[in-house]
N, CA, C and O of each residue as an XYZ file, in Angstrom:
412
protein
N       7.460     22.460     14.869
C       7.008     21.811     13.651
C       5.885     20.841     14.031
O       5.903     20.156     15.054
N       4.700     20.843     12.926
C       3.724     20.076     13.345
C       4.015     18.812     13.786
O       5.245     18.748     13.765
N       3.506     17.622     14.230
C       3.546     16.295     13.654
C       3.097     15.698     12.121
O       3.335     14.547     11.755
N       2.543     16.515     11.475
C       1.860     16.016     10.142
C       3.366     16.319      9.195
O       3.750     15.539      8.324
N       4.277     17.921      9.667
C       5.528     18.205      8.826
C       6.523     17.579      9.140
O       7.628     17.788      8.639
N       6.307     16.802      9.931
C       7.235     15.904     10.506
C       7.289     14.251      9.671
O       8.135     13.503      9.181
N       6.002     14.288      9.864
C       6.042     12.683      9.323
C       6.245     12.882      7.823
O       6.748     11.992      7.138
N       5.881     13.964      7.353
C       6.375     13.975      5.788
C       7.518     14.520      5.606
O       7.991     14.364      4.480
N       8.118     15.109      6.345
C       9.480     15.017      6.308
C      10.212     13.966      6.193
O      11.117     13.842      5.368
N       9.810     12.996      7.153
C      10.573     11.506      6.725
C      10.013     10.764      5.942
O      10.403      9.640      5.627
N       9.100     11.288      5.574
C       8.386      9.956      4.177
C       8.860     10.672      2.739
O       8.910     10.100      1.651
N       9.174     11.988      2.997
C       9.539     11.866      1.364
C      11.042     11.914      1.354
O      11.729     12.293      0.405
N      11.535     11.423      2.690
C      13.238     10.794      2.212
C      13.443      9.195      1.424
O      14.536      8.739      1.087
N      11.991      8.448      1.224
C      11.446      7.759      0.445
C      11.539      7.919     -1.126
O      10.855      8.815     -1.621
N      12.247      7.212     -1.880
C      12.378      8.084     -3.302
C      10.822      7.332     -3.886
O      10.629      7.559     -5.080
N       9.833      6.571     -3.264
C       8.884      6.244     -4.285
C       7.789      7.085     -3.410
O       7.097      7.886     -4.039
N       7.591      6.963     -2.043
C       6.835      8.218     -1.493
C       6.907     10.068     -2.521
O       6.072     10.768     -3.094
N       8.274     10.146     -2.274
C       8.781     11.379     -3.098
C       7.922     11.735     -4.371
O       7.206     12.733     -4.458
N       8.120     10.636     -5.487
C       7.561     10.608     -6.831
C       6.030     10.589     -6.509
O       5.418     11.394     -7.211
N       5.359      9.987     -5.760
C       3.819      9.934     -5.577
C       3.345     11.489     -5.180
O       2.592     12.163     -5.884
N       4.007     11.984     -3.752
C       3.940     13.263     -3.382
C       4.257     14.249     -4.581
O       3.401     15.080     -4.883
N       4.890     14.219     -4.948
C       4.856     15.372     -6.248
C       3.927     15.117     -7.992
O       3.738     15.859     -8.956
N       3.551     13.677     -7.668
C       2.735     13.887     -8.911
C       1.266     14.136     -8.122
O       0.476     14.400     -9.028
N       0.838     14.157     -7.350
C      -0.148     14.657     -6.828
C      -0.108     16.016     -5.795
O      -1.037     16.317     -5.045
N       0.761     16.528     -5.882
C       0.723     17.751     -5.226
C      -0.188     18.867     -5.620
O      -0.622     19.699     -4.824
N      -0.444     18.832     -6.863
C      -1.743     19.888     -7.196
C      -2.904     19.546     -6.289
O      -3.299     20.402     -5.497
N      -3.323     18.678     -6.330
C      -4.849     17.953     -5.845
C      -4.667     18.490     -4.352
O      -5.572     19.097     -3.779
N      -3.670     18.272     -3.880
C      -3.249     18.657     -2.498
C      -3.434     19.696     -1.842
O      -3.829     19.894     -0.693
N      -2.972     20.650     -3.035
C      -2.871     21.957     -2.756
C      -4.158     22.282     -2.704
O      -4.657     22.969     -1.813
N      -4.730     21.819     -3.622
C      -6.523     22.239     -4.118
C      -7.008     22.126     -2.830
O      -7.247     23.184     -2.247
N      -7.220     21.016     -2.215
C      -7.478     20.303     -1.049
C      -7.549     21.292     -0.188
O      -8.525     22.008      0.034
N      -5.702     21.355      0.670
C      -5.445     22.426      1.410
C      -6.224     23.651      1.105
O      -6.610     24.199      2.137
N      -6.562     24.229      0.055
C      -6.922     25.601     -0.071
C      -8.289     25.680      0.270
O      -8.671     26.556      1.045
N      -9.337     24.578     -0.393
C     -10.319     24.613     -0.389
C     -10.702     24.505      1.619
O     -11.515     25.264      2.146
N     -10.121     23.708      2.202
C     -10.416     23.635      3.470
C     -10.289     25.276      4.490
O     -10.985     25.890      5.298
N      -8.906     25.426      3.799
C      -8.401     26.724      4.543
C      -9.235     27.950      4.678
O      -9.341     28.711      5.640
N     -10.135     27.995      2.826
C     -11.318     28.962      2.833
C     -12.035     28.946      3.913
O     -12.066     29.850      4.748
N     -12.971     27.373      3.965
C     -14.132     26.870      4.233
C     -13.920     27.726      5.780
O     -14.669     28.621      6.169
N     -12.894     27.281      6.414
C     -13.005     27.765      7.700
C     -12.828     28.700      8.034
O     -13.114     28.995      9.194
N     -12.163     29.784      7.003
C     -12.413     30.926      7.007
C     -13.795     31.392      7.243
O     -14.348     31.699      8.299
N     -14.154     31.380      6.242
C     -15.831     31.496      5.999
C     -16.773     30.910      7.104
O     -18.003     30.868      7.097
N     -15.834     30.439      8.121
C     -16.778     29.816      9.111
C     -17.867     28.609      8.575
O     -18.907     28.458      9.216
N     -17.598     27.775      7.405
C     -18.455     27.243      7.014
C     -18.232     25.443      7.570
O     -17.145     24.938      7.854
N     -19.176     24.954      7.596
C     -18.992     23.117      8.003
C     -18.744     22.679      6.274
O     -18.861     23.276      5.204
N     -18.303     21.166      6.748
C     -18.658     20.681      5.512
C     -19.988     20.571      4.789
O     -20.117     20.657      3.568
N     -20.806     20.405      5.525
C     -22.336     19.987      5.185
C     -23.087     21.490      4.861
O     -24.297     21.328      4.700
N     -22.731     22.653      4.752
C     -22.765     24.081      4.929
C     -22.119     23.776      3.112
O     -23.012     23.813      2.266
N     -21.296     23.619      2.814
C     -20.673     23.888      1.805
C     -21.221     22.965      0.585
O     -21.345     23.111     -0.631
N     -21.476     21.983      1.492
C     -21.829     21.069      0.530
C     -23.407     21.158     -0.162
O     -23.781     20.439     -1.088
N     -24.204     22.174      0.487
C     -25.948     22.469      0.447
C     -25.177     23.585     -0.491
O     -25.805     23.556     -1.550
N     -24.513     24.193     -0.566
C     -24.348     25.428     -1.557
C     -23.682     25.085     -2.879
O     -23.800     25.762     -3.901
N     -22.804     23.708     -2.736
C     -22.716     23.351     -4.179
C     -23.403     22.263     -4.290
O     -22.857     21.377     -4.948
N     -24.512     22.022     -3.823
C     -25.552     21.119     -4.588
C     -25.278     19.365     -4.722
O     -25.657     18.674     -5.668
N     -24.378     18.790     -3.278
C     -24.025     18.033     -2.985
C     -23.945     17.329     -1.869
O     -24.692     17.907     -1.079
N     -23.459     16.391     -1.336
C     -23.597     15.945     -0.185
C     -22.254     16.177      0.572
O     -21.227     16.272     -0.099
N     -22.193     16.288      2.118
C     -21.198     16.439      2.618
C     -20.163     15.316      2.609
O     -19.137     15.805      3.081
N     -19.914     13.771      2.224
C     -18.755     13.064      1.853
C     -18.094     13.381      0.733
O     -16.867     13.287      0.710
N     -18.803     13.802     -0.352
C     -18.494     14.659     -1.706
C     -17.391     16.175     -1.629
O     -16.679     16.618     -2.531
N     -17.576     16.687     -0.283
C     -16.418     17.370      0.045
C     -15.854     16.933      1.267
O     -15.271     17.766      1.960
N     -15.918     16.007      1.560
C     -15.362     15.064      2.097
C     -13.789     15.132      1.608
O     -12.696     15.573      1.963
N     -14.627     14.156      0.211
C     -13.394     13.611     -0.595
C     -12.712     14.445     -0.966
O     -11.504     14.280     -1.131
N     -13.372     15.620     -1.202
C     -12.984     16.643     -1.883
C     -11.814     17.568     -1.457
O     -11.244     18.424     -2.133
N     -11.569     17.152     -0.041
C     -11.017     17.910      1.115
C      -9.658     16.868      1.382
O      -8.586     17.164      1.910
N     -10.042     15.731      0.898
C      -9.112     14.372      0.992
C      -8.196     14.531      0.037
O      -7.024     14.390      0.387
N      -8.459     14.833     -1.274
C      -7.810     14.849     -2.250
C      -8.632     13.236     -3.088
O      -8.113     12.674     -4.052
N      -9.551     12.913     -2.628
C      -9.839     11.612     -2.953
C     -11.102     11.872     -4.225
O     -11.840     10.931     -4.518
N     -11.220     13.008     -4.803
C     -12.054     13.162     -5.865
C     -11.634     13.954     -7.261
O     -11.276     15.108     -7.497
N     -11.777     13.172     -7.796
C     -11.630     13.945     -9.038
C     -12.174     14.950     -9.707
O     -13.021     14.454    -10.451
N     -12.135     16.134     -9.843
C     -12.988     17.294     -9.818
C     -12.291     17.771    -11.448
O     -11.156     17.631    -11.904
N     -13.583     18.395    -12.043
C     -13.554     19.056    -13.067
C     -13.513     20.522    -13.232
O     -14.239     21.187    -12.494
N     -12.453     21.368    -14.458
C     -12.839     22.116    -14.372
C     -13.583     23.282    -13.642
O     -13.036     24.163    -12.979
N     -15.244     23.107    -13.929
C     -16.107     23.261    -13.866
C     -16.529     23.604    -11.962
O     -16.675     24.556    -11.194
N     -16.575     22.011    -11.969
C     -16.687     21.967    -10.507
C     -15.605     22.611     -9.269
O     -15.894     22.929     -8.116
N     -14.233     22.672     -9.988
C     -13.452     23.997     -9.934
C     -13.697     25.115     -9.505
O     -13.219     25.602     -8.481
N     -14.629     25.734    -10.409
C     -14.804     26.720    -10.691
C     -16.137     27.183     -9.724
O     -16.393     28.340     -9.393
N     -16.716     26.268     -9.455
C     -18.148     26.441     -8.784
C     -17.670     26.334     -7.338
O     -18.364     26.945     -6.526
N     -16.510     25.606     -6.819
C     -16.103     25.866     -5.797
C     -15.723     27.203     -5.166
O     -16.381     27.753     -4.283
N     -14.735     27.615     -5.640
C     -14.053     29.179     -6.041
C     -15.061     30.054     -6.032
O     -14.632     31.086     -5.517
N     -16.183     30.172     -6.339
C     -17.358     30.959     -6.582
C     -17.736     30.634     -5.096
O     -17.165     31.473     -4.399
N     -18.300     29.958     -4.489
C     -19.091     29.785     -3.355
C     -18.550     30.131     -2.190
O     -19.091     30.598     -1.187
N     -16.843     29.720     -2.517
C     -15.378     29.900     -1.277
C     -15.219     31.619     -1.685
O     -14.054     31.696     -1.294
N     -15.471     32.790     -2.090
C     -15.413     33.624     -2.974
C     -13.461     33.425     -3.423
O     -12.540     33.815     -2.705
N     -13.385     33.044     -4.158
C     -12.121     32.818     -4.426
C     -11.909     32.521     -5.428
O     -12.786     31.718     -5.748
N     -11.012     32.718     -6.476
C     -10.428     32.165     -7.860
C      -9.822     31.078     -8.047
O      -9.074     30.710     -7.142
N      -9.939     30.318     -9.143
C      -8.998     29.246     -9.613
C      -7.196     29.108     -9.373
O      -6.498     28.202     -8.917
N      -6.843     30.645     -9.994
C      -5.177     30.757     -9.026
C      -4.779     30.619     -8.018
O      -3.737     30.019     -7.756
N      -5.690     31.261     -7.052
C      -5.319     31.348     -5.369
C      -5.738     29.614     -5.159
O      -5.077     28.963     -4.350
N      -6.419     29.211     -5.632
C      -6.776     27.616     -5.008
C      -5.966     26.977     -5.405
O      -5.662     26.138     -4.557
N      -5.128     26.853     -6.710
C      -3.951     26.262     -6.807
C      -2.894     26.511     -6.665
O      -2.047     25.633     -6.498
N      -2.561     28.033     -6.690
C      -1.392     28.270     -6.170
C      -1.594     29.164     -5.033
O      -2.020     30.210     -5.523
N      -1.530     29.256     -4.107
C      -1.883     30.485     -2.951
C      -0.250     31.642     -2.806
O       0.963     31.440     -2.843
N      -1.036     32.687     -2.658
C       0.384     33.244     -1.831
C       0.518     32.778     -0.235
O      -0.413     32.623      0.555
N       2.120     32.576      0.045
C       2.213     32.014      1.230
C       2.603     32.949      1.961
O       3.275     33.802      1.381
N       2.370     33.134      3.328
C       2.599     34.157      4.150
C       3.973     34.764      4.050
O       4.004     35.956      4.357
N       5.002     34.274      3.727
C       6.379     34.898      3.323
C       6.698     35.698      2.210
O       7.248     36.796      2.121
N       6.097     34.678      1.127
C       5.702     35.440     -0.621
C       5.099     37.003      0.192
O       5.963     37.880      0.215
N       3.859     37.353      0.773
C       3.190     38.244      0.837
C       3.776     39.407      1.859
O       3.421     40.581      1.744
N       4.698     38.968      2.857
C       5.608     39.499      3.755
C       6.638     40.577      3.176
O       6.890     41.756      3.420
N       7.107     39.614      2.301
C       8.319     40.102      1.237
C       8.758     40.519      0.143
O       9.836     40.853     -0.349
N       6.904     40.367     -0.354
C       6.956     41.058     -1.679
C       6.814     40.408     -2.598
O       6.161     40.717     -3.595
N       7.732     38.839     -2.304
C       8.008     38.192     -3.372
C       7.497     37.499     -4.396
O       7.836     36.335     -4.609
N       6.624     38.147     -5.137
C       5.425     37.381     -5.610
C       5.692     37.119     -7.007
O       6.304     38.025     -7.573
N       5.351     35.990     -7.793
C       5.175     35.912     -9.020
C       4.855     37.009    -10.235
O       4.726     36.623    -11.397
């Protein structure tokens, strides 16, 4: 187990950690996904950030969970990552896809 699944393992035995972690878990996920592409794609931040017409702290934040993103800007992500709005918020996880078990 990582150290990162580790330390959140014991922080969300925290019942106010807990409540924070799950009202922001979308953004998270967004986060996670959007990074997971990028490096797929072999791309830098500053690579990603010339293709959506921004600066590289802007996916920075974006990568942080520290920006508030629209729609839109959503959507323009997903386009550039070639990827959809579903898979960025909800991904299949390597087990879901193992086993069939899919939505």
């Amino acid at each position: 187990m990582s150290y990162f699944k580790q330390r959140l393992k014991q922080s969300l035995e925290n019942p106010e950690f807990m409540q924070e972690w799950e009202a922001n878990e979308v953004e998270h996920q967004i986060a996670r996904s959007i990074i997971k592409k990028r490096k797929q794609l072999g791309l830098t931040q500053m690579e990603l950030a010339r293709s959506l017409h921004t600066t590289q702290s802007v996916v920075s934040r974006i990568e942080n969970a520290d920006q508030n993103l629209t729609i839109g800007t959503l959507k323009e992500i997903a386009k550039v990552l070639e990827m959809d709005l579903q898979t960025m918020m909800f991904p299949v996880t390597d087990l879901e896809s193992e086993t069939g078990l899919l939505p």
